[in-house]
C-alpha positions in Angstrom: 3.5 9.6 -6.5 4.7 5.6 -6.2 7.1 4.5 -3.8 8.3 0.5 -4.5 9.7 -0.9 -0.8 10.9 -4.2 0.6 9.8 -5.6 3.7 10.9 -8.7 5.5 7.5 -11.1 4.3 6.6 -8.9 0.8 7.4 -6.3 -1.7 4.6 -3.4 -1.6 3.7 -0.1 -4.0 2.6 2.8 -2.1 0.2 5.2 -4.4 -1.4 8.5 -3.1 -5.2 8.5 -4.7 -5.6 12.3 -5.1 -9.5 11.8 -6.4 -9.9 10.3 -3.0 -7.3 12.1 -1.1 -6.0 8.4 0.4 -2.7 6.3 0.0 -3.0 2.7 -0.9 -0.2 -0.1 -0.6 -0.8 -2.9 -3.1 1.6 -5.8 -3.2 3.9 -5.8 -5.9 2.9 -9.1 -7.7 -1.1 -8.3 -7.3 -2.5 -4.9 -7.4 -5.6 -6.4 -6.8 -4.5 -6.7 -3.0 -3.9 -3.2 -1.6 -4.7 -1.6 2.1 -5.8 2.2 2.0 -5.4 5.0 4.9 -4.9 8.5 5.8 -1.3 8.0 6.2 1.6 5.6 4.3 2.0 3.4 8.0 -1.9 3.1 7.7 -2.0 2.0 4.1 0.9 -0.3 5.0 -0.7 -1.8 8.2 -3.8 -2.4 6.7 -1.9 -4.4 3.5 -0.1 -6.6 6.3 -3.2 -7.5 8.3 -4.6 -9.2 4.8 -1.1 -10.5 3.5 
């Protein structure tokens, strides 16, 4: 499951890892940057605190 969203400062991906039962939101341009967390606002919290 990927969901592609806008926000005000970046585009982000948000992935559900089902091996590790996590979502992750990696920036659009760099998968190499992503945040993980139980939840989507979690995954996406934790991408904004490194971007």
């Amino acid at each position: 499951m990927t969901f592609t969203n806008k926000n005000k400062f970046f585009q982000y991906t948000v992935t559900l890892d089902t091996s590790e039962n996590i979502f992750k939101a990696h920036l659009a341009k760099d998968l190499s940057v992503y945040g993980a967390g139980n939840t989507i606002e979690e995954a996406v919290y934790n991408l904004e605190k490194l971007v």
